[in-house]
C-alpha positions as YAML, in Angstrom:
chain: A
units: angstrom
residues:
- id: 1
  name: UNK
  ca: [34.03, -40.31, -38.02]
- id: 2
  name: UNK
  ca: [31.10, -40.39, -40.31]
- id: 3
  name: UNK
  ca: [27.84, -41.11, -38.71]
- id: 4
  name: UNK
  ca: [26.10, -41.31, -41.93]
- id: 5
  name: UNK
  ca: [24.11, -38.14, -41.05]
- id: 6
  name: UNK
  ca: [26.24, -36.05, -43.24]
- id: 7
  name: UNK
  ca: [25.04, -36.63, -46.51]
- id: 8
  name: UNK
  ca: [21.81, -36.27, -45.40]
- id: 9
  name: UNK
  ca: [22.56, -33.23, -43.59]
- id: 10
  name: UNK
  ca: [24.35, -31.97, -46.58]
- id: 11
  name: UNK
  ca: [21.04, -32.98, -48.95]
- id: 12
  name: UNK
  ca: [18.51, -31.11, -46.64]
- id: 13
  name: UNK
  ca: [20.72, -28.09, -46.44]
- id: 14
  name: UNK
  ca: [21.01, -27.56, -50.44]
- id: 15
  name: UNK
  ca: [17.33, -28.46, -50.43]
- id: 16
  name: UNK
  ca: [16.82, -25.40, -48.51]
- id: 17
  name: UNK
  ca: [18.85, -22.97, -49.35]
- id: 18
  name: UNK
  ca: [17.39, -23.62, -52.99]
- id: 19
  name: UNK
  ca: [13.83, -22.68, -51.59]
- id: 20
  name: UNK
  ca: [12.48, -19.11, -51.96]
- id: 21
  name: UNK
  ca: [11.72, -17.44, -49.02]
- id: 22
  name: UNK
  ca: [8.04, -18.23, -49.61]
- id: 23
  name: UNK
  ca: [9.09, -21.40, -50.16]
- id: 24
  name: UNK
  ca: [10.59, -21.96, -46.83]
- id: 25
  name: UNK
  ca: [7.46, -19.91, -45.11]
- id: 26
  name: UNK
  ca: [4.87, -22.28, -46.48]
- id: 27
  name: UNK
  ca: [7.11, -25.39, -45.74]
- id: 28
  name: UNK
  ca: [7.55, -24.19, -42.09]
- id: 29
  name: UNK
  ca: [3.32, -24.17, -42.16]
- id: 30
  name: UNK
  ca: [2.85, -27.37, -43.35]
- id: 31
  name: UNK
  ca: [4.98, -29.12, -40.50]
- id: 32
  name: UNK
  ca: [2.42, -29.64, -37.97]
- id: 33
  name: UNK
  ca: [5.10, -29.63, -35.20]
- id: 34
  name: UNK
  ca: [6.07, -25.95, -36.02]
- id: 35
  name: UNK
  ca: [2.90, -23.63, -36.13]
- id: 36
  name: UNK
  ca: [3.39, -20.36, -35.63]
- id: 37
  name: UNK
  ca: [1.81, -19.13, -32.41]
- id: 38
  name: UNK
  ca: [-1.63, -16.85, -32.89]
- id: 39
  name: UNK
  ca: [-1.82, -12.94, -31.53]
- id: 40
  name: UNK
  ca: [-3.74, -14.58, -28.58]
- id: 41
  name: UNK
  ca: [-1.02, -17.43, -27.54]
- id: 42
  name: UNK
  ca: [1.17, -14.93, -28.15]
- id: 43
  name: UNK
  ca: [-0.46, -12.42, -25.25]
- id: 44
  name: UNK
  ca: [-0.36, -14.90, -22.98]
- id: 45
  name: UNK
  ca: [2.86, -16.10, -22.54]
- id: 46
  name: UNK
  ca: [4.02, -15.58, -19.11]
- id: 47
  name: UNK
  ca: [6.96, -13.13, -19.04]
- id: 48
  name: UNK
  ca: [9.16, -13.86, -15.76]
- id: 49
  name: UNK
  ca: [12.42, -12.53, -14.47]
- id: 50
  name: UNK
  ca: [15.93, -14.05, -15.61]
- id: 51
  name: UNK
  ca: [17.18, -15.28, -12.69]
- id: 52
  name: UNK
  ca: [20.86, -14.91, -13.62]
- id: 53
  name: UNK
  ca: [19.75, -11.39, -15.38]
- id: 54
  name: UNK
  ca: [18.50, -9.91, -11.93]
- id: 55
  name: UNK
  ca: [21.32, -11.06, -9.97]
- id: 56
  name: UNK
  ca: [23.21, -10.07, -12.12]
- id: 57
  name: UNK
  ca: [21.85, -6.60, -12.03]
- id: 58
  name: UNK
  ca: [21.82, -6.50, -8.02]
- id: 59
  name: UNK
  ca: [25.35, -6.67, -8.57]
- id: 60
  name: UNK
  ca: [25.72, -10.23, -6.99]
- id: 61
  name: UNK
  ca: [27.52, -13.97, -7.46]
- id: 62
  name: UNK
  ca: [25.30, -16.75, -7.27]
- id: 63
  name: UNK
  ca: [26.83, -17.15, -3.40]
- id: 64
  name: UNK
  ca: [25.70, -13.94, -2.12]
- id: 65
  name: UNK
  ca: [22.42, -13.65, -4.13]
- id: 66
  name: UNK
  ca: [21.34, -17.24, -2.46]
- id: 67
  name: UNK
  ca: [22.91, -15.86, 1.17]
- id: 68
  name: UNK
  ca: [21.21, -12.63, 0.75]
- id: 69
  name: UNK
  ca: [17.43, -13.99, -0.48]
- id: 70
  name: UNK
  ca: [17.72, -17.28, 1.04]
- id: 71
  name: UNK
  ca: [18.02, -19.53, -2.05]
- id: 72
  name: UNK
  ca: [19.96, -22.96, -1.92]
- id: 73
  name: UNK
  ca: [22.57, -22.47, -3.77]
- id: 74
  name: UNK
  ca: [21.98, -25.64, -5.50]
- id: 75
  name: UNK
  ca: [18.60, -24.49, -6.40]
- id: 76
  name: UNK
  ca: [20.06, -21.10, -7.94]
- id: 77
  name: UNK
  ca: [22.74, -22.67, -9.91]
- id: 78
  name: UNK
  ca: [19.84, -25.24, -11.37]
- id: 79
  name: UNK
  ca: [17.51, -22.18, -12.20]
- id: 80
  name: UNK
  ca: [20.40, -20.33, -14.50]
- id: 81
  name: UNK
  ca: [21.75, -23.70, -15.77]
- id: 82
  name: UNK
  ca: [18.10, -24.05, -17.18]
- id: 83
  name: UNK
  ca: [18.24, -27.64, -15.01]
- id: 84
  name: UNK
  ca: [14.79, -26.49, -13.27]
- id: 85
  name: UNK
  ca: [12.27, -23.95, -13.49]
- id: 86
  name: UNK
  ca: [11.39, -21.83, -10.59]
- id: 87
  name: UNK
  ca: [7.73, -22.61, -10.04]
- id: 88
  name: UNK
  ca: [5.19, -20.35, -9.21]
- id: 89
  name: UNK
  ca: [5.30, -18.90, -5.93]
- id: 90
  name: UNK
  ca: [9.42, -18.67, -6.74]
- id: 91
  name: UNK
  ca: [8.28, -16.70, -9.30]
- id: 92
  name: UNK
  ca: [6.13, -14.42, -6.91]
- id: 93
  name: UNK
  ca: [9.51, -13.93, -4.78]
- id: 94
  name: UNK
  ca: [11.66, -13.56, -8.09]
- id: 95
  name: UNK
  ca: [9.75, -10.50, -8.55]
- id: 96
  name: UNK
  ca: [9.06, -9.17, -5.37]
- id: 97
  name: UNK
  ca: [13.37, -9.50, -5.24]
- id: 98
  name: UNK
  ca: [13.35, -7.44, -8.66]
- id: 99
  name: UNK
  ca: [10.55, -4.93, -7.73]
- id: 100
  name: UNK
  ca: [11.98, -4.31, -4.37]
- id: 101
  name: UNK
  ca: [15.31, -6.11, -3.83]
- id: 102
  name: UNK
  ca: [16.53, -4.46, -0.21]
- id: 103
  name: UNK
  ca: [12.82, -4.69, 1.47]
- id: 104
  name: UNK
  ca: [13.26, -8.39, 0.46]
- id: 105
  name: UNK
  ca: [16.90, -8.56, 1.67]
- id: 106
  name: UNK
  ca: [15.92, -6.62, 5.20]
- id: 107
  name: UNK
  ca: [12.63, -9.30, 5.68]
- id: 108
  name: UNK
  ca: [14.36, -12.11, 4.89]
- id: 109
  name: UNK
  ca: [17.60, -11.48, 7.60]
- id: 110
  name: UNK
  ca: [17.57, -13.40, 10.73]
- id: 111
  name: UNK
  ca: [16.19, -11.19, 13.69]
- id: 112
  name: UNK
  ca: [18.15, -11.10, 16.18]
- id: 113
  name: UNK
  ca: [16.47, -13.25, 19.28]
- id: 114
  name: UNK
  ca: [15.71, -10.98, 22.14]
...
């Protein structure tokens, strides 16, 4: 089924792989939308812990890793499906979990009620 993007598609493609490389580096400066980011943005971004990459590294499925740190599932499995973003005091535990994961597991077990 043509959608009538494909010429167009096709067009744009040939446009650019005609372009030098400068070309295509002082097109991609002119679009507004697509600045590159300065040394300082750059510095700043906020560098936070994979969720599926630590529990993955802890060994873990998404089942134990929510048992374990008491996580909702459901709110795991949205984090790594990129549904939702942890926000910031998840964060905070993300890394406490990564800096110290068994501390975290032993505080966050039900005591047992005396």
């Amino acid at each position: 089924m043509n959608n009538g993007n494909t010429i167009e598609s096709t067009d744009n493609w040939a446009r650019f792989n005609a372009m030098t490389e400068e070309e295509r580096y002082e097109a991609a400066l002119s679009d507004p939308d697509a600045l590159p980011w300065t040394e300082e943005e750059l510095d700043n971004v906020p560098i936070t812990p994979s969720v599926t990459v630590l529990r993955r590294a802890l060994g873990l499925t998404d089942k134990e890793f929510s048992s374990r740190y008491d996580i909702e599932l459901s709110t795991l499995q949205a984090w790594e499906e990129g549904l939702s973003q942890p926000d910031h005091t998840a964060y905070a535990y993300l890394r406490a979990i990564a800096a110290m994961p068994e501390a975290i597991r032993q505080a966050v077990q039900p005591q047992p009620v005396a």
